[in-house]
PyMOL Python script that loads the backbone (N, CA, C, O; Angstrom):
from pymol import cmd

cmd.read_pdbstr("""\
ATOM      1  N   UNK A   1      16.829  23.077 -15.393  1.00  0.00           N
ATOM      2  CA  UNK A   1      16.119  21.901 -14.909  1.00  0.00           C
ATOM      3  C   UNK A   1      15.954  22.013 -13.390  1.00  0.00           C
ATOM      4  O   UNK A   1      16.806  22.464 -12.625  1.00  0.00           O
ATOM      5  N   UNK A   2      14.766  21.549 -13.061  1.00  0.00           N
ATOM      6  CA  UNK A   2      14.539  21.546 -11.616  1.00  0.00           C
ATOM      7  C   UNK A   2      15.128  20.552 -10.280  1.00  0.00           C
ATOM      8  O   UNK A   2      14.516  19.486 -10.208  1.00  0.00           O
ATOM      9  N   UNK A   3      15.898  20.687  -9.532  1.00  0.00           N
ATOM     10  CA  UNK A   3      16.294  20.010  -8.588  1.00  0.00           C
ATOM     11  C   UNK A   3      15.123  19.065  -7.776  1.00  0.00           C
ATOM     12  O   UNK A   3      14.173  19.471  -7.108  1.00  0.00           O
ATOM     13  N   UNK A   4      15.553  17.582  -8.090  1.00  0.00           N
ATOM     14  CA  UNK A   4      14.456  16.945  -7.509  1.00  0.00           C
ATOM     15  C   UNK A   4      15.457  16.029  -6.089  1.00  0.00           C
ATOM     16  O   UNK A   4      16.487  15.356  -6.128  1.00  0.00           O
ATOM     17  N   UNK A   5      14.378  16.506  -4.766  1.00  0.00           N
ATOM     18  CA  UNK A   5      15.065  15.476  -3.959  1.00  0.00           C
ATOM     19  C   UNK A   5      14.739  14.310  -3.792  1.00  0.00           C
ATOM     20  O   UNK A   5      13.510  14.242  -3.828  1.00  0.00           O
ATOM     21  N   UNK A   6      15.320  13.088  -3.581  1.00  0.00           N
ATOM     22  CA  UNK A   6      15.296  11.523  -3.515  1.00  0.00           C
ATOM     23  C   UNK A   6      14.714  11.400  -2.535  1.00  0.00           C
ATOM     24  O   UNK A   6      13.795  10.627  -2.804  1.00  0.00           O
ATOM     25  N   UNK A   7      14.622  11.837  -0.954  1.00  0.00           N
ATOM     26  CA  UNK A   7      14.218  11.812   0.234  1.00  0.00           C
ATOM     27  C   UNK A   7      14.809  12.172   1.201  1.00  0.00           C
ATOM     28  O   UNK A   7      16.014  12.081   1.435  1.00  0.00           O
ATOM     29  N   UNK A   8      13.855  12.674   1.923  1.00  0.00           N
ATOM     30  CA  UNK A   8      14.346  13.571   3.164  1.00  0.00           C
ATOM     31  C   UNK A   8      15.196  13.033   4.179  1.00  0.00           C
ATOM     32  O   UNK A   8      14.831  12.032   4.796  1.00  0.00           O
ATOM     33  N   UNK A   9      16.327  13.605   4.426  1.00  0.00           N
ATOM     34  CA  UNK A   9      17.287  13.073   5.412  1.00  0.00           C
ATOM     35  C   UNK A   9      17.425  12.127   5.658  1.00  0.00           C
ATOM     36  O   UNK A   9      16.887  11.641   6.653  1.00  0.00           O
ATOM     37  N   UNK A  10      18.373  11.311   4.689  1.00  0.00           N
ATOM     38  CA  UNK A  10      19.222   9.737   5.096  1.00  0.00           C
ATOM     39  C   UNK A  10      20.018  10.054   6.283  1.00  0.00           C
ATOM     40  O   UNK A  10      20.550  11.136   6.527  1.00  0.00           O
ATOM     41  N   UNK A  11      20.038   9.036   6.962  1.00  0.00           N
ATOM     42  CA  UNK A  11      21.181   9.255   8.071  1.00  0.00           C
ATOM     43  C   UNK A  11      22.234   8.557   7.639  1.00  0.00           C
ATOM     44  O   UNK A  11      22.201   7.536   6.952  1.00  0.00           O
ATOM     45  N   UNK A  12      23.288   9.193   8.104  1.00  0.00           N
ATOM     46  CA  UNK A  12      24.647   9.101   7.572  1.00  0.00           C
ATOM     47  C   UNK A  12      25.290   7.965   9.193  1.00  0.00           C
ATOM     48  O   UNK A  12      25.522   8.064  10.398  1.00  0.00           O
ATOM     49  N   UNK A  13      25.304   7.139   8.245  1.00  0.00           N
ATOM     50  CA  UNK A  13      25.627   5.682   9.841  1.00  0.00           C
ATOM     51  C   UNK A  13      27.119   5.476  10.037  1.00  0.00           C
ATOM     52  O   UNK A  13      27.915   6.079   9.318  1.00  0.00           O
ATOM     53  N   UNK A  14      27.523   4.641  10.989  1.00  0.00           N
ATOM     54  CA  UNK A  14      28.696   4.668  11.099  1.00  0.00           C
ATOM     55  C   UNK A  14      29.090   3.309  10.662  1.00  0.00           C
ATOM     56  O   UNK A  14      28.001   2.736  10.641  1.00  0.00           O
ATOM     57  N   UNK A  15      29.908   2.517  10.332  1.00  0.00           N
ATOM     58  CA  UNK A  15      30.476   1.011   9.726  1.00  0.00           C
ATOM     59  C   UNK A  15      29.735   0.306  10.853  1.00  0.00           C
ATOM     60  O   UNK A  15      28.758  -0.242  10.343  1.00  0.00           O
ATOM     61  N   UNK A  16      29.769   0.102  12.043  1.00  0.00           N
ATOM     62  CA  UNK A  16      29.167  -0.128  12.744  1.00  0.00           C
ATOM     63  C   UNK A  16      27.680  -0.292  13.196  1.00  0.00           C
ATOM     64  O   UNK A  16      27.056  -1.269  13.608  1.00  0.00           O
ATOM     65  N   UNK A  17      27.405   0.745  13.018  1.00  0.00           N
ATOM     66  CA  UNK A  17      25.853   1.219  12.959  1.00  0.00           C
ATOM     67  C   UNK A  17      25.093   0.510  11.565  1.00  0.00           C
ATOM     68  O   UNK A  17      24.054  -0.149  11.571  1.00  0.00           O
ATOM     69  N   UNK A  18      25.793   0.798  10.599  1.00  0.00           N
ATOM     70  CA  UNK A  18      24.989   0.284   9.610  1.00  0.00           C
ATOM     71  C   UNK A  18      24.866  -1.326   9.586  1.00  0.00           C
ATOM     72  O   UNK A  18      23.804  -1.947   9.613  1.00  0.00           O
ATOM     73  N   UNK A  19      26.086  -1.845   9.535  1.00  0.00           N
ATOM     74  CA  UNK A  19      25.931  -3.556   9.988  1.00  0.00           C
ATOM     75  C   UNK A  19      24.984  -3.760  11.552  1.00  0.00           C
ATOM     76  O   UNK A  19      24.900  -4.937  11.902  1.00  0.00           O
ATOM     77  N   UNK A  20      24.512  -3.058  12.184  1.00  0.00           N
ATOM     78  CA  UNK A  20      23.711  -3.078  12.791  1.00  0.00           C
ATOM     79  C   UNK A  20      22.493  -3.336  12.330  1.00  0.00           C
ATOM     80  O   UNK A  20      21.798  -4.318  12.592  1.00  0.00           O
ATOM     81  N   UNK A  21      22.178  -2.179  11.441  1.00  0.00           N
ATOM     82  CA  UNK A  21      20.781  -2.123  10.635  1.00  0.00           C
ATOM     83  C   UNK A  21      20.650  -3.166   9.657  1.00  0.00           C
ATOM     84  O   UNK A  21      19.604  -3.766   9.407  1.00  0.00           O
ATOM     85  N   UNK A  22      22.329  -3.445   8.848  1.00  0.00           N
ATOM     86  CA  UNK A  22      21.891  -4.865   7.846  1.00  0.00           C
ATOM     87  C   UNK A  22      21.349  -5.730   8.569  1.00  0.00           C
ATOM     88  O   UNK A  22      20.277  -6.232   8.231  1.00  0.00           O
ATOM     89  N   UNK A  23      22.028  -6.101   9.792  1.00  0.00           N
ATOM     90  CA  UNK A  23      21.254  -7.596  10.351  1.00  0.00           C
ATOM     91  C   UNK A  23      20.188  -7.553  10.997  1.00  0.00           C
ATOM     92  O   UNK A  23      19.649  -8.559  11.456  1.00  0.00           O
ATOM     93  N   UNK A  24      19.942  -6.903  11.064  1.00  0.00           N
ATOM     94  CA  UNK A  24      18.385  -6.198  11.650  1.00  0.00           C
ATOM     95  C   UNK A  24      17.659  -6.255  10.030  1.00  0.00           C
ATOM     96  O   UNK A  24      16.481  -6.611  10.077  1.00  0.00           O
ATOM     97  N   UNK A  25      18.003  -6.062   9.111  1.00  0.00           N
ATOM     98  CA  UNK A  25      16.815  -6.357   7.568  1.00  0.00           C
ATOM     99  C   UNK A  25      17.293  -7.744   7.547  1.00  0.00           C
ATOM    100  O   UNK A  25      16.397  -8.491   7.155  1.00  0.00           O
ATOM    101  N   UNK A  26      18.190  -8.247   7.779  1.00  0.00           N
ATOM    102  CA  UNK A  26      18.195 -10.066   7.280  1.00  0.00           C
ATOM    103  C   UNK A  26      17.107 -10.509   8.409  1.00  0.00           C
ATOM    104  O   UNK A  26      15.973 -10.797   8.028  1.00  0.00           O
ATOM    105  N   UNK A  27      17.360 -10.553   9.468  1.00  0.00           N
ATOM    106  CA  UNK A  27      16.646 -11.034  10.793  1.00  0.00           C
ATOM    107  C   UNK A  27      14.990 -10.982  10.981  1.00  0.00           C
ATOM    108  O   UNK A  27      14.207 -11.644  11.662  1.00  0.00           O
ATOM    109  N   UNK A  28      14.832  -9.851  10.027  1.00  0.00           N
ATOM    110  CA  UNK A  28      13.625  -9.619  10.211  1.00  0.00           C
ATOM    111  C   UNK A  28      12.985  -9.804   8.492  1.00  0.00           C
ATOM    112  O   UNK A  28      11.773  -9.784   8.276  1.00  0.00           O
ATOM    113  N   UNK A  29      13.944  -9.967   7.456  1.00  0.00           N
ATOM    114  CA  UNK A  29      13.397 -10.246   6.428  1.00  0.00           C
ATOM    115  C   UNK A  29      12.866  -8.728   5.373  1.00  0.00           C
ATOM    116  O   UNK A  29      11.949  -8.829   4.558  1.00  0.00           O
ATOM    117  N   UNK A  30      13.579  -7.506   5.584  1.00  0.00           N
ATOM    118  CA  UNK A  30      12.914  -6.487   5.333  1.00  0.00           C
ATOM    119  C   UNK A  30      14.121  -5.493   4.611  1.00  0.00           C
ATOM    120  O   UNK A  30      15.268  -5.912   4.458  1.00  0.00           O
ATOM    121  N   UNK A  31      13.771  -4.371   4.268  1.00  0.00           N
ATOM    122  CA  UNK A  31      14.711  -3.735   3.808  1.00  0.00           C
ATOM    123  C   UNK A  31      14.116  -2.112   4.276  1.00  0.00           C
ATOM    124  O   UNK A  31      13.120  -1.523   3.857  1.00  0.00           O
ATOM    125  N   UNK A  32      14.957  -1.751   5.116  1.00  0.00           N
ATOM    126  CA  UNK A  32      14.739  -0.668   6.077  1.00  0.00           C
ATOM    127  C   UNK A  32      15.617   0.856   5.603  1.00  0.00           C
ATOM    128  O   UNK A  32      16.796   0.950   5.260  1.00  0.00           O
ATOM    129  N   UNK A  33      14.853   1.661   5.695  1.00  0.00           N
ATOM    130  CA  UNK A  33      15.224   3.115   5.089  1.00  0.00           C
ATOM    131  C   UNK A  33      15.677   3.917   6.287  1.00  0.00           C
ATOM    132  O   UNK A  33      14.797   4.048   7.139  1.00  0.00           O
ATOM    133  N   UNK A  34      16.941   4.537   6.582  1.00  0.00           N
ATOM    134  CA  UNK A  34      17.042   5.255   7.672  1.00  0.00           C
ATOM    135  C   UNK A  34      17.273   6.612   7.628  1.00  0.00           C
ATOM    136  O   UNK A  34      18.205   7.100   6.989  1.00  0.00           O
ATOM    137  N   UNK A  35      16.397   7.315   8.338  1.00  0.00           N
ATOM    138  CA  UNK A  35      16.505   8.884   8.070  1.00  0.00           C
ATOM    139  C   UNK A  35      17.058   9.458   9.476  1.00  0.00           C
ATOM    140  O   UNK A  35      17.224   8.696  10.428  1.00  0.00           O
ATOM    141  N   UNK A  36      17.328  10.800   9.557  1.00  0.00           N
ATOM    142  CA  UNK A  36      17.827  11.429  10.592  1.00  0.00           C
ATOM    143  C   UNK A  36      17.186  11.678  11.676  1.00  0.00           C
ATOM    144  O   UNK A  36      17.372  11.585  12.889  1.00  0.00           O
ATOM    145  N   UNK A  37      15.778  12.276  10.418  1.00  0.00           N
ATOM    146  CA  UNK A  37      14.859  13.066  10.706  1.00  0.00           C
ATOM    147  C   UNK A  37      13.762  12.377  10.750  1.00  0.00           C
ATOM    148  O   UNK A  37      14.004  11.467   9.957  1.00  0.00           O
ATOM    149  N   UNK A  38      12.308  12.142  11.308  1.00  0.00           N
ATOM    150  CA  UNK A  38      11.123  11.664  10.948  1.00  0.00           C
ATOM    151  C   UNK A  38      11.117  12.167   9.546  1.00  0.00           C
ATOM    152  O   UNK A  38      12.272  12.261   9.130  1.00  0.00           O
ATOM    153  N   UNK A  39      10.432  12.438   8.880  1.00  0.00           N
ATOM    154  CA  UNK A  39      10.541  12.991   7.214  1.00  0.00           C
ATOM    155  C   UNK A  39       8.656  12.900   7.835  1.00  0.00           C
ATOM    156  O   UNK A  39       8.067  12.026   8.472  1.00  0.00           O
ATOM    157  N   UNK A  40       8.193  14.247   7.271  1.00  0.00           N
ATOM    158  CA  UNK A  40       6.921  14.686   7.698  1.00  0.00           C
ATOM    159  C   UNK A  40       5.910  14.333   6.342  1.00  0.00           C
ATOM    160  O   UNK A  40       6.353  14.864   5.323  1.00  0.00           O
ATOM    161  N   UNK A  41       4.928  13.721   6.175  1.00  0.00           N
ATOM    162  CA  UNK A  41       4.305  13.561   4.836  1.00  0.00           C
ATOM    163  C   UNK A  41       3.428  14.546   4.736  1.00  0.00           C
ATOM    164  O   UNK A  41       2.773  14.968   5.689  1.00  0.00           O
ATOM    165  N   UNK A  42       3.378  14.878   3.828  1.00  0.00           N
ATOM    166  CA  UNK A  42       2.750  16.233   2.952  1.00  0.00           C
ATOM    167  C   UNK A  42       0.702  15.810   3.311  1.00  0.00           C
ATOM    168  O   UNK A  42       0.164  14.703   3.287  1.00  0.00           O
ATOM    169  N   UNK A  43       0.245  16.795   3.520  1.00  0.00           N
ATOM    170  CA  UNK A  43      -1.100  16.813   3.648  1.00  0.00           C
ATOM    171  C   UNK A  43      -1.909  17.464   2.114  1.00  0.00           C
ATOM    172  O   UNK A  43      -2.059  18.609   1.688  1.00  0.00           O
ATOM    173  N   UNK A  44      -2.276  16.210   1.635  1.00  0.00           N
ATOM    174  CA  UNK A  44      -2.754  16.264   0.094  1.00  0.00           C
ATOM    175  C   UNK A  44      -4.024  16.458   0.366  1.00  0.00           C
ATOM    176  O   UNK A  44      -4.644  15.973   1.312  1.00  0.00           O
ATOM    177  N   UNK A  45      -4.545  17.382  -0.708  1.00  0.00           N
ATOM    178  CA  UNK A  45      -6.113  17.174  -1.103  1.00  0.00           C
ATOM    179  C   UNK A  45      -6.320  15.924  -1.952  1.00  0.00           C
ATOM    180  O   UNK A  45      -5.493  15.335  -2.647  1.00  0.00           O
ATOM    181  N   UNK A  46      -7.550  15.665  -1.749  1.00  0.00           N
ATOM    182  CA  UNK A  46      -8.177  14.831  -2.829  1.00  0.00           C
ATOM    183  C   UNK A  46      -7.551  15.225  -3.847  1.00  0.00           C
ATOM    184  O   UNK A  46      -6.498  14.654  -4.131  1.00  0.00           O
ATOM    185  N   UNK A  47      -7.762  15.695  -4.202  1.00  0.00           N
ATOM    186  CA  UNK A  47      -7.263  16.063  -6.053  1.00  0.00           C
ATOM    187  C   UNK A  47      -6.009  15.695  -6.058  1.00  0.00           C
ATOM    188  O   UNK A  47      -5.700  14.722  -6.747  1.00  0.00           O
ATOM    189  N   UNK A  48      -5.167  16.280  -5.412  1.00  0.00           N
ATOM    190  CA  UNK A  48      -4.049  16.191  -5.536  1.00  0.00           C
ATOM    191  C   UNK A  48      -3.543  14.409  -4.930  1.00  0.00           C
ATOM    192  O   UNK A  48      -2.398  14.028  -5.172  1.00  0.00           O
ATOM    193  N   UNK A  49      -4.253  13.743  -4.382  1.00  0.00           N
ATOM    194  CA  UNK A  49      -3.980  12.433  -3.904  1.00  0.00           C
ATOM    195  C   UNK A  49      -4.261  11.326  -5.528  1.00  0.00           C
ATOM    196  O   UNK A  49      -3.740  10.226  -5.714  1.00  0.00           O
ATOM    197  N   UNK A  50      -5.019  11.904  -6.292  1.00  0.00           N
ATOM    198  CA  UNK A  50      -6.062  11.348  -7.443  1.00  0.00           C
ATOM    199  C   UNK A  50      -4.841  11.945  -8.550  1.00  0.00           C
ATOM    200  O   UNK A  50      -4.774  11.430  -9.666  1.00  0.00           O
ATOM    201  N   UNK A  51      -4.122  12.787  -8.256  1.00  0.00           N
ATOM    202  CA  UNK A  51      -3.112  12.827  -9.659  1.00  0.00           C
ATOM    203  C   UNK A  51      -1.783  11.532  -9.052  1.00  0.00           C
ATOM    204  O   UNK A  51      -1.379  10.573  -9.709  1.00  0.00           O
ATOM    205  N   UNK A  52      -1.406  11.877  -7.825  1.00  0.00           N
ATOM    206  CA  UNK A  52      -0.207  11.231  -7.997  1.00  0.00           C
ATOM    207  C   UNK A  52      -0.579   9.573  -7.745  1.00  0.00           C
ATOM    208  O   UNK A  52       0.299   8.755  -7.469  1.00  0.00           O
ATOM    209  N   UNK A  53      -1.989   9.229  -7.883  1.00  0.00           N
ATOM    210  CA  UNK A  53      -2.305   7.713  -8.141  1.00  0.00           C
ATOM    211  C   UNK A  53      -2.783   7.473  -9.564  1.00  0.00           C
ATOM    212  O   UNK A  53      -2.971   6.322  -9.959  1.00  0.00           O
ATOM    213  N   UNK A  54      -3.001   8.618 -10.408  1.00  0.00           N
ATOM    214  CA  UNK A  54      -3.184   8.216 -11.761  1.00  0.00           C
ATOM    215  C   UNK A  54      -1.449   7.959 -12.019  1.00  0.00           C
ATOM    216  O   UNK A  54      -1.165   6.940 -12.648  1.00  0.00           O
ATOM    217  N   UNK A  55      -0.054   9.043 -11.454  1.00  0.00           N
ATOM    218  CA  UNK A  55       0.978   9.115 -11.931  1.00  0.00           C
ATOM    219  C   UNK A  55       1.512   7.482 -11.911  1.00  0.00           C
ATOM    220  O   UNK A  55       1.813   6.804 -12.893  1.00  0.00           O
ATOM    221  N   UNK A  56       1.528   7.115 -10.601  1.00  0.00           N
ATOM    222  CA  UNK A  56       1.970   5.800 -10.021  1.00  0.00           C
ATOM    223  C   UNK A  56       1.076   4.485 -11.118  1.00  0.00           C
ATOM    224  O   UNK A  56       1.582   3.456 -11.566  1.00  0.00           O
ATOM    225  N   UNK A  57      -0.433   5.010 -11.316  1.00  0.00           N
ATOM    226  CA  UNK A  57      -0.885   4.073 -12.010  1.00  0.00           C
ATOM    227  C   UNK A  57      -0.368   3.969 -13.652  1.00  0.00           C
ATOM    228  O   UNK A  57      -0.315   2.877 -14.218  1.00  0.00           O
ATOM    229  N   UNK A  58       0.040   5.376 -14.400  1.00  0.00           N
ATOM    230  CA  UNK A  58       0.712   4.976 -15.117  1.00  0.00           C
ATOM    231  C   UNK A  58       1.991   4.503 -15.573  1.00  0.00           C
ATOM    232  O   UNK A  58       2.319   3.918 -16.606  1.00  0.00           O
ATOM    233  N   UNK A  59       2.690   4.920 -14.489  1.00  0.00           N
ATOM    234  CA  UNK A  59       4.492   4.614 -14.192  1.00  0.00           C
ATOM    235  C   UNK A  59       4.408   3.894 -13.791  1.00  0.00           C
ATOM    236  O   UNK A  59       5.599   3.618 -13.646  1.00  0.00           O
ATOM    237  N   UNK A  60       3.741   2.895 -13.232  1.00  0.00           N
ATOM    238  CA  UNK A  60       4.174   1.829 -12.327  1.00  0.00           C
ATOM    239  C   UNK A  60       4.580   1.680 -11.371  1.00  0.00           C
ATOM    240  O   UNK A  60       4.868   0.536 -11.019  1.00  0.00           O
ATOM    241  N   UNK A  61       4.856   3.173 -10.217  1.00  0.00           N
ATOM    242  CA  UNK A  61       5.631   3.074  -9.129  1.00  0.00           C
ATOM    243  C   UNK A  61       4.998   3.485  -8.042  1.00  0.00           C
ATOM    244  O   UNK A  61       3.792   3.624  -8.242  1.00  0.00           O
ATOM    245  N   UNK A  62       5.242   3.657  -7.298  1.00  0.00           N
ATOM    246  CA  UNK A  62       4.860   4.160  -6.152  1.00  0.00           C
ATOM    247  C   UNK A  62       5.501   5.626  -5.648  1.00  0.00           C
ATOM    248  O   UNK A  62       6.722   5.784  -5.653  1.00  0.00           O
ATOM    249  N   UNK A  63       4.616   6.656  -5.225  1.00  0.00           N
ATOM    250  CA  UNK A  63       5.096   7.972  -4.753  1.00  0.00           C
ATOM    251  C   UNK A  63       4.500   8.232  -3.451  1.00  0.00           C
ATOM    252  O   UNK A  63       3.338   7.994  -3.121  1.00  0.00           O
ATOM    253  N   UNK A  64       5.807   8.959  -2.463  1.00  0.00           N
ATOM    254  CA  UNK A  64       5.448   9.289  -1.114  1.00  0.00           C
ATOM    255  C   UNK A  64       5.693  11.201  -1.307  1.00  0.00           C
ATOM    256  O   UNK A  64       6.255  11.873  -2.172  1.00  0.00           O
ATOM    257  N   UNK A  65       5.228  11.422  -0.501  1.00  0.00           N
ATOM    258  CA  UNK A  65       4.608  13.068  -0.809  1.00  0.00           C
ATOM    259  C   UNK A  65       5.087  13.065   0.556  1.00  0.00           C
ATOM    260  O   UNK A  65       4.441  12.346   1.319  1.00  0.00           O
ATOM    261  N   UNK A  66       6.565  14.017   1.294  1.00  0.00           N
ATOM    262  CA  UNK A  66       7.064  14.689   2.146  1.00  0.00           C
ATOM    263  C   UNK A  66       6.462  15.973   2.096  1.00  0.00           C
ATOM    264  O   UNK A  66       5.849  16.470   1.151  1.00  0.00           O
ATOM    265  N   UNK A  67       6.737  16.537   3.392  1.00  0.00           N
ATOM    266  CA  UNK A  67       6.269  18.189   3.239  1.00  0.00           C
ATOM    267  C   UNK A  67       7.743  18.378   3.287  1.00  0.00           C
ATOM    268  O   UNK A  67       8.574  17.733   3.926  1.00  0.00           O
ATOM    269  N   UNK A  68       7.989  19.925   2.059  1.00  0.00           N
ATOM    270  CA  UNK A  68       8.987  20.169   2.297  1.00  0.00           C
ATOM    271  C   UNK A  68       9.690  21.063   3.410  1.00  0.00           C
ATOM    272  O   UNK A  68       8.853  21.592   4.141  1.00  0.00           O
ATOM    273  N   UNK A  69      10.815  21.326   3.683  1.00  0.00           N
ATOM    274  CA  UNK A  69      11.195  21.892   4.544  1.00  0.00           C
ATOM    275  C   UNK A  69      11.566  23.398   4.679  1.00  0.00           C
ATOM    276  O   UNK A  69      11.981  23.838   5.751  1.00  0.00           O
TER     277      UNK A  69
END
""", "prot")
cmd.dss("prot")
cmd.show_as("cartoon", "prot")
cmd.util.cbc("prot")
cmd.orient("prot")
């Protein structure tokens, strides 16, 4: 089976740091993703933009396309 990654570089926070960032999503009403790294998005063709919105349109979800590293 193929190794699938969840997303590119979570940053690893400190007890501190992260209760930083919680009250920073209450305060602002949001729920915020923190990476290390910018995480670079993948440069799709058409075609390839038109499959993973049929995928999302039949799953129901939403997909972000990183370039990998």
């Amino acid at each position: 089976m193929k190794r699938m990654r969840i997303s590119p570089g979570f940053a690893n926070l400190t007890s501190e740091q992260l209760q930083k960032v919680q009250d920073l999503e209450e305060n602002l009403g949001v729920i915020l993703i923190v990476h290390e790294k910018v995480p670079v998005l993948s440069d799709l063709s058409r075609d390839e933009v038109r499959t993973l919105q049929e995928m999302e349109r039949k799953m129901g979800i939403t997909l972000v396309a990183y370039r990998q590293e």
